[in-house]
C-alpha positions as CSV (number, residue, x, y, z in Angstrom):
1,X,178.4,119.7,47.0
2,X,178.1,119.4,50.9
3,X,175.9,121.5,52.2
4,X,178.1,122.6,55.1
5,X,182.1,123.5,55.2
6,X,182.2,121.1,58.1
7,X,180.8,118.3,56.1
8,X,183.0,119.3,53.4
9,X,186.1,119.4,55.6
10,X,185.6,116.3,57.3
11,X,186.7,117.2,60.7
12,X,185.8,113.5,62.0
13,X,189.6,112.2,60.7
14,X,191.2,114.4,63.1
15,X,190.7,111.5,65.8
16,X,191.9,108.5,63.2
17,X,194.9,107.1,63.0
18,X,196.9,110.0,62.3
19,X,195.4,112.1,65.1
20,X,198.5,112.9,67.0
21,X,200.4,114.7,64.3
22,X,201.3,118.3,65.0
23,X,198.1,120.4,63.4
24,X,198.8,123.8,64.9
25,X,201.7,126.0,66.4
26,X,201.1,129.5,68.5
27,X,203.4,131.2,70.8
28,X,201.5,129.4,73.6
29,X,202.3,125.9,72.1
30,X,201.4,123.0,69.7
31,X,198.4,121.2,69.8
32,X,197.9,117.7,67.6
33,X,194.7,117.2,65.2
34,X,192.8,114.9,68.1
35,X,193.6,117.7,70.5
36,X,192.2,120.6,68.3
37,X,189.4,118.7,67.4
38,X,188.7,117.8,71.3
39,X,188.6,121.7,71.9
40,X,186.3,122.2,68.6
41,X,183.6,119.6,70.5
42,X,184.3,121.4,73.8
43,X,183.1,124.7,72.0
44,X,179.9,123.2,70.3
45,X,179.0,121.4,73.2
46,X,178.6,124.2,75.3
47,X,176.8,126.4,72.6
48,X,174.4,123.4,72.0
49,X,173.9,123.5,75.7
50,X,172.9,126.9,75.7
51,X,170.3,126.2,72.7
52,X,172.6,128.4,70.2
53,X,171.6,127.5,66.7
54,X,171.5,129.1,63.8
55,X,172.6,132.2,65.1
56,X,175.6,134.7,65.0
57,X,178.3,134.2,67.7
58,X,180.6,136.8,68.5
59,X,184.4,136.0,68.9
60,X,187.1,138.4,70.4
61,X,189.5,137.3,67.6
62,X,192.9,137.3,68.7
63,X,195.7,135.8,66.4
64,X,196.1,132.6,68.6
65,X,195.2,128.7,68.1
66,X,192.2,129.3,70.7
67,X,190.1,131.5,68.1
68,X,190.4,128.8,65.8
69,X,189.3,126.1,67.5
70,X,186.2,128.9,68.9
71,X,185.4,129.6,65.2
72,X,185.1,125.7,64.5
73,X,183.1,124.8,67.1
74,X,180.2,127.6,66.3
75,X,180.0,126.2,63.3
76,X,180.2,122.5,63.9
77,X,177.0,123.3,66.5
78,X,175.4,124.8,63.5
79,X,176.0,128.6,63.6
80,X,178.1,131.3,62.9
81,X,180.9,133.8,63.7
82,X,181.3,136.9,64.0
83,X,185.2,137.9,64.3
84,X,186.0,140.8,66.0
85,X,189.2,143.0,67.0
86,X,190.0,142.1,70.2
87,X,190.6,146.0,71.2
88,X,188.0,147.8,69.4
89,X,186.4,150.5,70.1
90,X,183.1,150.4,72.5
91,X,181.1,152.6,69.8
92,X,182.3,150.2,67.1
93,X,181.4,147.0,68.8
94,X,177.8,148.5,69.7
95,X,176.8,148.9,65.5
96,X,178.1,145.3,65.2
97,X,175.6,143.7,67.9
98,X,172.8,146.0,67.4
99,X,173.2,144.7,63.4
100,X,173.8,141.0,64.4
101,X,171.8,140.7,67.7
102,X,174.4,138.6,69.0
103,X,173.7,136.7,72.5
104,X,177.0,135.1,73.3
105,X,180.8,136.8,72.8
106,X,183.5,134.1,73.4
107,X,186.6,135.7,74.4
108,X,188.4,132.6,75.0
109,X,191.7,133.8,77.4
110,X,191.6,137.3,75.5
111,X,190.9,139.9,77.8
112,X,188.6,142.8,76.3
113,X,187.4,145.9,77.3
114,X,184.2,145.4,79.8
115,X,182.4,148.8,78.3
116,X,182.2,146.4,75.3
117,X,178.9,144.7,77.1
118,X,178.0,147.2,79.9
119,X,174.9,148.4,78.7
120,X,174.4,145.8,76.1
121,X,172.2,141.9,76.6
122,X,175.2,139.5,75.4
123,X,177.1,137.2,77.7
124,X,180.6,136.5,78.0
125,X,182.1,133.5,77.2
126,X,185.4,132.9,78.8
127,X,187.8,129.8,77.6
128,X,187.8,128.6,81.2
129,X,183.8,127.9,81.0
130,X,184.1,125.8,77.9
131,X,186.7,124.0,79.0
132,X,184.6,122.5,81.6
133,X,182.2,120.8,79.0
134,X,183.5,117.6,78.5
135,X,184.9,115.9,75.4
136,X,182.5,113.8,73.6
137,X,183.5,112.9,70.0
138,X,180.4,111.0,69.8
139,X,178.6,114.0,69.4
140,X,179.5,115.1,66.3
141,X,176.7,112.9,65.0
142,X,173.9,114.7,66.5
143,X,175.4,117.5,65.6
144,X,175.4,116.5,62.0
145,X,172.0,116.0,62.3
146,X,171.0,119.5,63.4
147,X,173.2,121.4,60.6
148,X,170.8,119.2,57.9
149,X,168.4,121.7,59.1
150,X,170.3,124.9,58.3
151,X,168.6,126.7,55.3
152,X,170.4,126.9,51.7
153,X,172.8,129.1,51.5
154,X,173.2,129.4,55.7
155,X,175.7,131.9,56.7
156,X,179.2,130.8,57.8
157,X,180.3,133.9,58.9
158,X,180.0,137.7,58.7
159,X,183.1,139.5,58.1
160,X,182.7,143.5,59.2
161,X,184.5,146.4,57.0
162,X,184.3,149.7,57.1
163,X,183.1,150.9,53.9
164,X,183.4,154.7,52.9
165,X,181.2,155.8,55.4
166,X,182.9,154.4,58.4
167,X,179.8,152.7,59.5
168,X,180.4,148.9,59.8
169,X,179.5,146.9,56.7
170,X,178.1,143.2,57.6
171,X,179.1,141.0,54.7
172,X,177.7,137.3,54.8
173,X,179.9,134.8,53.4
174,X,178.2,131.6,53.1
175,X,179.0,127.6,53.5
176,X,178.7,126.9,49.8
177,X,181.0,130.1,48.6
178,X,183.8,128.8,51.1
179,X,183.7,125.4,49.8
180,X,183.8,126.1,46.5
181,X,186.4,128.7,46.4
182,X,188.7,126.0,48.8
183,X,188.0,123.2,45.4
184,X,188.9,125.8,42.5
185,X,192.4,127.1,44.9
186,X,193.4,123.4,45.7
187,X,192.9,122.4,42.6
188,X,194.5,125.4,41.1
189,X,197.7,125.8,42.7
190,X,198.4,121.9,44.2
191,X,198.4,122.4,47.9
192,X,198.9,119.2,50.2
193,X,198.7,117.7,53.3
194,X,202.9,117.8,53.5
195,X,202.6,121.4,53.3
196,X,203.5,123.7,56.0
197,X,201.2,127.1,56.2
198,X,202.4,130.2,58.3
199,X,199.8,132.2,59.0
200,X,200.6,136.7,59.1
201,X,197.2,137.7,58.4
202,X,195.3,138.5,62.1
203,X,192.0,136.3,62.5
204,X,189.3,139.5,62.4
205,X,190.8,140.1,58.8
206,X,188.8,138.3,56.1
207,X,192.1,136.9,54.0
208,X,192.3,135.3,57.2
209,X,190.6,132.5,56.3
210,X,192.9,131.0,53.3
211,X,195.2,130.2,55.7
212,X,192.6,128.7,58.3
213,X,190.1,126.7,56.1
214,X,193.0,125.4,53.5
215,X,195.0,124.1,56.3
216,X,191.6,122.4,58.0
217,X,190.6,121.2,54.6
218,X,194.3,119.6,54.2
219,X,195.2,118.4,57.7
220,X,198.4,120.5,57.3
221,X,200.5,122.1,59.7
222,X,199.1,126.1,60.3
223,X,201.5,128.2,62.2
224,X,200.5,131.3,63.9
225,X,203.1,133.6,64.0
226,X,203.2,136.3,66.8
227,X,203.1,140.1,65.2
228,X,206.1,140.9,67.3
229,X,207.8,138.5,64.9
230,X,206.9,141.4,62.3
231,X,209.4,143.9,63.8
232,X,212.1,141.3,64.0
233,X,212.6,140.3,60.3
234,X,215.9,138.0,61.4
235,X,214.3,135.9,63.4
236,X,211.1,135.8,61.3
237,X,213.1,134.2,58.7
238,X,214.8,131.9,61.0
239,X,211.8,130.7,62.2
240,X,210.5,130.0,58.8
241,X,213.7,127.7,58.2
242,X,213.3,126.1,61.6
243,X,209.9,125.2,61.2
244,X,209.9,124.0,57.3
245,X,207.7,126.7,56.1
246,X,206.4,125.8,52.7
247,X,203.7,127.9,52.1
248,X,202.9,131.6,53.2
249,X,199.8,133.9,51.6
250,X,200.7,137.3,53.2
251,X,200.5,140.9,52.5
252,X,202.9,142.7,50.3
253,X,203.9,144.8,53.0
254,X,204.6,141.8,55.3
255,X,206.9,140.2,52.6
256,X,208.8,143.7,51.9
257,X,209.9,143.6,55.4
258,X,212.1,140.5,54.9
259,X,213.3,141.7,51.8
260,X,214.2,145.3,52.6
261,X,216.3,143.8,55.9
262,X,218.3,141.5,53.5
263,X,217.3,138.2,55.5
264,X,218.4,136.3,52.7
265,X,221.7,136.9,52.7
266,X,222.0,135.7,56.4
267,X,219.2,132.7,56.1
268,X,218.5,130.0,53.4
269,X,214.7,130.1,52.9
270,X,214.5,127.6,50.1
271,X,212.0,125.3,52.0
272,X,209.7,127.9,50.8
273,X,207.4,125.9,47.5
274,X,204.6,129.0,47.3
275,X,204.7,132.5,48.3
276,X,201.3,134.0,47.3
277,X,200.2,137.6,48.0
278,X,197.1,139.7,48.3
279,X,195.7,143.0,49.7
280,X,197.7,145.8,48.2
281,X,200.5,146.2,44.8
282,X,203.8,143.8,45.5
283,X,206.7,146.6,44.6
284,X,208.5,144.7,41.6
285,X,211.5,146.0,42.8
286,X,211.0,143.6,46.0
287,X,209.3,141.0,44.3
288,X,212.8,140.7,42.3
289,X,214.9,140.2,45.7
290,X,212.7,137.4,46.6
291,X,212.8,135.7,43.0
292,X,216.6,136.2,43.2
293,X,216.9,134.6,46.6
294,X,214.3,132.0,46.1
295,X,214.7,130.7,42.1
296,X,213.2,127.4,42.3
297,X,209.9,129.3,44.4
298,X,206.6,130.0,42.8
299,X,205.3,133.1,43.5
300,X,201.9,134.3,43.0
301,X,199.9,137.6,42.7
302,X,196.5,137.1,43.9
303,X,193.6,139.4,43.3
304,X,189.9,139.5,45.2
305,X,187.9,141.2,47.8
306,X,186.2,141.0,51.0
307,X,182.6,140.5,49.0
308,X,184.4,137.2,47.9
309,X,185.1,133.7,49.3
310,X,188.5,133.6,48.8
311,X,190.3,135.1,45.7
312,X,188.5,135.1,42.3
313,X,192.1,135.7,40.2
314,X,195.5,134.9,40.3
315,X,198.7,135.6,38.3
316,X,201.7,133.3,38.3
317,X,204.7,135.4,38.1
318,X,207.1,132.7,35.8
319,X,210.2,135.5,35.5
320,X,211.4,138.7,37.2
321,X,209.5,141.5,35.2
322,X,211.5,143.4,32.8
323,X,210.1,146.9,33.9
324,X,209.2,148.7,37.2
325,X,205.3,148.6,36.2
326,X,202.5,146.8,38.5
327,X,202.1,142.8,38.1
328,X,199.3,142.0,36.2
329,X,196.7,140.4,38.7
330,X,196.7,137.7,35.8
331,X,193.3,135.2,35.0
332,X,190.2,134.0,36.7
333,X,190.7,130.9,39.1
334,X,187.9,127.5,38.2
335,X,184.6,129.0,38.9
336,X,184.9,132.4,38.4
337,X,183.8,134.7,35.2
338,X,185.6,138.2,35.6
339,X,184.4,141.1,32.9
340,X,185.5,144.4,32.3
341,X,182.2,146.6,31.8
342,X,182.1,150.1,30.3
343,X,179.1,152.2,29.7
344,X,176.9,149.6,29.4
345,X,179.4,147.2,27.2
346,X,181.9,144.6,27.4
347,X,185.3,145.7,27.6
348,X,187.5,143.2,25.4
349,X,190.3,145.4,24.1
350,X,193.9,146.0,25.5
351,X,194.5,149.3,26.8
352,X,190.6,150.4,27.3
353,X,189.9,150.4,31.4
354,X,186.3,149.1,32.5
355,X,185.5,148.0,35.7
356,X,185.7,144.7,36.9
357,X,182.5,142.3,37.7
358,X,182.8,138.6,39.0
359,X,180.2,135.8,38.8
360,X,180.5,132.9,40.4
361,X,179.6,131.0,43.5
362,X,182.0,132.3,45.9
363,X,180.5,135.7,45.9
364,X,178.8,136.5,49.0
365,X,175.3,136.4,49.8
366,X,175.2,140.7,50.4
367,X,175.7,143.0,53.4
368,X,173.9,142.2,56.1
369,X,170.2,143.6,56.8
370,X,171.3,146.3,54.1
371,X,169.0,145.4,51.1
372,X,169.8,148.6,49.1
373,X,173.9,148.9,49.7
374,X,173.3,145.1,48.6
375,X,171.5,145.9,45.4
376,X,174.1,148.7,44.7
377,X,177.0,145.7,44.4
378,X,175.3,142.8,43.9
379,X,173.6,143.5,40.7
380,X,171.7,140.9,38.3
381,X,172.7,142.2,34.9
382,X,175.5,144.5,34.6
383,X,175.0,145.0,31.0
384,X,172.9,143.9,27.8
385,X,175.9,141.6,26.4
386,X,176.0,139.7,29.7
387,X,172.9,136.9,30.8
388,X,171.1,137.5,34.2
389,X,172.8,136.4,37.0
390,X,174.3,137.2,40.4
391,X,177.7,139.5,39.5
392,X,179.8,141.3,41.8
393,X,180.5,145.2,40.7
394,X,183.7,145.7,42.9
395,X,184.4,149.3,41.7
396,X,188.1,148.6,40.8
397,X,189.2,149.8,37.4
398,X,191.6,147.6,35.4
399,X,192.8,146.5,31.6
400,X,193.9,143.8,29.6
401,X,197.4,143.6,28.8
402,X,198.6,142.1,25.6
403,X,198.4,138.2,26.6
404,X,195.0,138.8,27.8
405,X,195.9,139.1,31.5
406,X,194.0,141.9,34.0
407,X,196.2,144.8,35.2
408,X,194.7,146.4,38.2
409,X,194.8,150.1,36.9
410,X,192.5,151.4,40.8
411,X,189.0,152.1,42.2
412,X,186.7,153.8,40.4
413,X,186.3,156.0,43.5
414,X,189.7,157.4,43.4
415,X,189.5,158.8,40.1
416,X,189.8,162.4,40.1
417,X,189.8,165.4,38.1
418,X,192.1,167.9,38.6
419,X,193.7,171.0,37.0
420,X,191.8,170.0,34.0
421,X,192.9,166.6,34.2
422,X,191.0,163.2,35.0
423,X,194.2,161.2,37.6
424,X,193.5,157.5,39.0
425,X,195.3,158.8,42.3
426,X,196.7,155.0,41.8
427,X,199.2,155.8,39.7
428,X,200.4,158.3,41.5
429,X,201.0,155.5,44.2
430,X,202.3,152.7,41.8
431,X,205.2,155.3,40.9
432,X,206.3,155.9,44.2
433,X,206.5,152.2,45.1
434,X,209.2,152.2,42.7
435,X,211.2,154.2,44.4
436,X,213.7,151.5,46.7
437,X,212.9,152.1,50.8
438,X,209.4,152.8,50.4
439,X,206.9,150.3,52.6
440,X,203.7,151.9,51.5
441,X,202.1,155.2,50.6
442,X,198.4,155.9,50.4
443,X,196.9,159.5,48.1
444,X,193.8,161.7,48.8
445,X,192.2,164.3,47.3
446,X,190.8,166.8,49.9
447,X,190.0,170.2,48.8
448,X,191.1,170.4,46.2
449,X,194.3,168.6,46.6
450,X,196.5,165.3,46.3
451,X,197.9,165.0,49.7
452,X,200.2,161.7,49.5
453,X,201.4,160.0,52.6
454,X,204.1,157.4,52.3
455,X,206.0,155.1,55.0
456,X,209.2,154.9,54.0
457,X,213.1,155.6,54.4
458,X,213.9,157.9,52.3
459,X,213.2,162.2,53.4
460,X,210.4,164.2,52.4
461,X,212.8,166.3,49.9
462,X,213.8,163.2,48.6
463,X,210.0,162.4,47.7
464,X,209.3,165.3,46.2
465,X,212.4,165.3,44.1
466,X,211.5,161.6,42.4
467,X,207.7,162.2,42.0
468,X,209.5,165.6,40.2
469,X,211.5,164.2,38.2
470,X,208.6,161.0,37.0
471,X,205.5,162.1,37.2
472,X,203.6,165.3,34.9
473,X,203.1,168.4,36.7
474,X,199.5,168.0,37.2
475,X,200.1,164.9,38.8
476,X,202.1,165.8,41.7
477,X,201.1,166.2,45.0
478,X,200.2,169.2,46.7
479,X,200.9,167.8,50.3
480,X,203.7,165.1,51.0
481,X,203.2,163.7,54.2
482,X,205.8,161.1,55.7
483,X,204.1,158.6,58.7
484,X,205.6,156.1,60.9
485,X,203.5,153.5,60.5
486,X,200.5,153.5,57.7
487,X,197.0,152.7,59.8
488,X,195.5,149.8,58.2
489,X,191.6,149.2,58.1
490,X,190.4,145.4,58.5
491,X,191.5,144.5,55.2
492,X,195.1,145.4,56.4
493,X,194.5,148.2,53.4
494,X,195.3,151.9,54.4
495,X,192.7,153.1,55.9
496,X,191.6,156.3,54.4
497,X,189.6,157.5,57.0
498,X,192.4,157.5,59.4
499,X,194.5,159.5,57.2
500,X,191.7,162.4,56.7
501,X,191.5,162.6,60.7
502,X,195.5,163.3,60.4
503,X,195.2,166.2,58.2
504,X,192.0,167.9,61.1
């Protein structure tokens, strides 16, 4: 295996013989492979300059072709980023440096709030001062040499959540987890460099990066769409036609969007090979208007987590499902063990719920500087049937159905007990994604209480009425609560946290 995922990627055939083919597509315009890979050098160059190595590297990560080309070029010099939301909070962005110790911020043209690095010892990096390095290509060969000095298992990147607490969680994805999770999905699902990726998920989100490293890995066209594209389903779709879209890994939510606007009867989308989803339950009842619409399409259910390179399961969906339930989120990909462990024992049966643990290499190294949140998950043994190793414990809850796939059944965290009665607040959730018009919904349990929020169509007393009529007594919700929008953390997951401060 190479050691780094530029080795691996093999960057250096941007500038052969097939160096002016379209690589990337923003709103501000196309750039070929040579011209992307000129701006990667640009980027290294000045960071090797500045005697950057091995280090973290902040980047203001907006969802254009320029934080792409940033993120390359930290880690062709031989470190690596840190992507952050280009309007964060000040308070926020102070946790992340004072964990990291970053020196340099490269905010490309993104403009960014200036309390950001007030009081704080980190320079800002603006496109305009890379831009005056000048393009070497020859370089890439010293810089080779420098990244055979990297330690094993160098970081690549460190992807910040949220966690429970709110406090930012540092988690250190490595070179070797990226590279092998990148073999086991190519190899997996067929991808090539005809195919034609169009990227939804913004850059400071960690699913992000399926989407970024496949189409580096392939030479393939990526093309950045604009979120404003997102309240415009119409010309979304048309511009997935125009451009010969092939391949698209998005949200559920994202995908509901077209579906619920009817694109398809007004635009022909069957350029489409592979729509592959992640993040949060696909609502069957949407999943079937795309299958309809799109018969010769494979689509794909896709389960994993931010402590992950990657995905660690998937779950081809071969026919429309026959009931309303959740898609199964289906088998391990090459290179991943999943087990279901329950009270200290392997869970094999159907029906009985344990909670899932992964090994394999793509895990991530832990959370940065956090030793024991790190021994918490990243556990050596999870039980006596199981050898030592390096496992995952993700906290989410699921079963095996009766051909042996996983259903994803919640987290262990939102398992309640109330009125007598112990409630995975995710079925609660599942049933009202059945009902048509609803984009998302999200349940807590303060005081005492399910309190639901849902984004949606249809009228609170409508809400009420089906979760009446479908769901036992016990089970319904104290508080229906209808929002506009439903606030996402950097997963693109509702964010809990946000929801609580709507109910102060």
């Amino acid at each position: 295996m190479c050691k780094t995922i530029i080795d691996y990627l093999e960057l250096e055939k941007m500038t052969g013989a097939e160096g002016e083919q379209l690589f990337l597509k923003d709103e501000k315009g196309a750039l070929t492979r040579r011209d992307f890979f000129g701006k990667v050098m640009q980027t290294a160059g000045w960071l090797h300059n500045e005697g950057c190595f091995n280090e973290p590297v902040g980047v203001a990560a907006a969802h254009t072709a320029e934080t792409l080309w940033l993120y390359l070029g930290i880690l062709v010099s031989g470190n690596y980023y840190i992507p952050l939301q280009p309007d964060m909070k000040q308070e926020r962005f102070e946790k992340i440096r004072t964990k990291t110790g970053v020196r340099f911020l490269l905010t490309g043209s993104e403009t960014i709030s200036q309390e950001w690095v007030q009081d704080a010892d980190v320079c800002l990096v603006p496109g305009e001062k890379i831009a005056e390095i000048e393009t070497d290509f020859t370089m890439e060969n010293e810089f080779a040499g420098c990244r055979k000095n990297l330690p094993e298992n160098a970081p690549m990147y460190v992807i910040f959540t949220s966690g429970s607490t709110g406090e930012p969680k540092g988690i250190v994805k490595t070179h070797r987890s990226m590279i092998s999770f990148l073999d086991s999905y190519i190899q997996t699902f067929g991808f090539t460099e005809s195919d034609r990726l169009a990227s939804q998920t913004p850059f400071y989100f960690d699913a992000s990066a399926k989407d970024i490293f496949l189409a580096l890995k392939l030479k393939c066209q990526l093309h950045i769409l604009d979120e404003r594209m997102f309240v415009a389903p119409l010309r979304l779709a048309e511009y997935l036609k125009e451009e010969m879209i092939t391949v698209i890994q998005w949200v559920p939510s994202a995908l509901c969007m077209l579906s619920r606007f009817r694109v398809f009867d007004q635009v022909s989308l069957t350029g489409l090979k592979k729509v592959l989803f992640v993040g949060e339950v696909m609502p069957v009842n949407q999943l079937k208007i795309w299958m309809e619409a799109l018969p010769d399409t494979e689509f794909v259910n896709l389960y994993g987590a931010s402590e992950l390179a990657g995905v660690c399961m998937c779950y081809p969906v071969r026919a429309l499902p026959e009931t309303e339930d959740c898609l199964p989120i289906g088998y391990p990909l090459p290179g991943c063990e999943v087990f279901l462990v329950r009270d200290g024992r392997v869970v094999k049966d159907p029906e009985e719920i344990g909670e899932i643990y992964v090994r394999s290499i793509t895990i991530a190294s832990g959370y940065l500087d956090d030793p024991k949140r790190s021994a918490e998950v990243f556990v050596e043994q999870p039980c006596e049937e199981l050898p030592k190793a390096f496992y995952y414990k993700s906290g989410d809850l699921a079963r095996y159905d009766e051909q042996g796939a996983l259903v994803f059944v919640s987290r262990g965290d939102y398992q309640i007990k109330h009125m007598g009665h112990r409630i995975e607040l995710g079925e609660i959730e599942s049933v009202l994604m059945k009902l048509p018009q609803i984009a998302s919904c999200c349940c807590l349990y303060e005081k005492q209480k399910i309190i639901l929020f849902y984004e949606g169509a249809p009228e609170r007393k409508e809400v009420t009425q089906y979760l009446k009529d479908t769901l036992a007594s016990y089970m319904r919700p104290n508080k229906i609560i209808q929002v506009a929008q439903m606030p996402r953390n950097t997963n693109g997951k509702a964010d809990r946290g946000a929801l609580k401060e709507l109910l102060k």
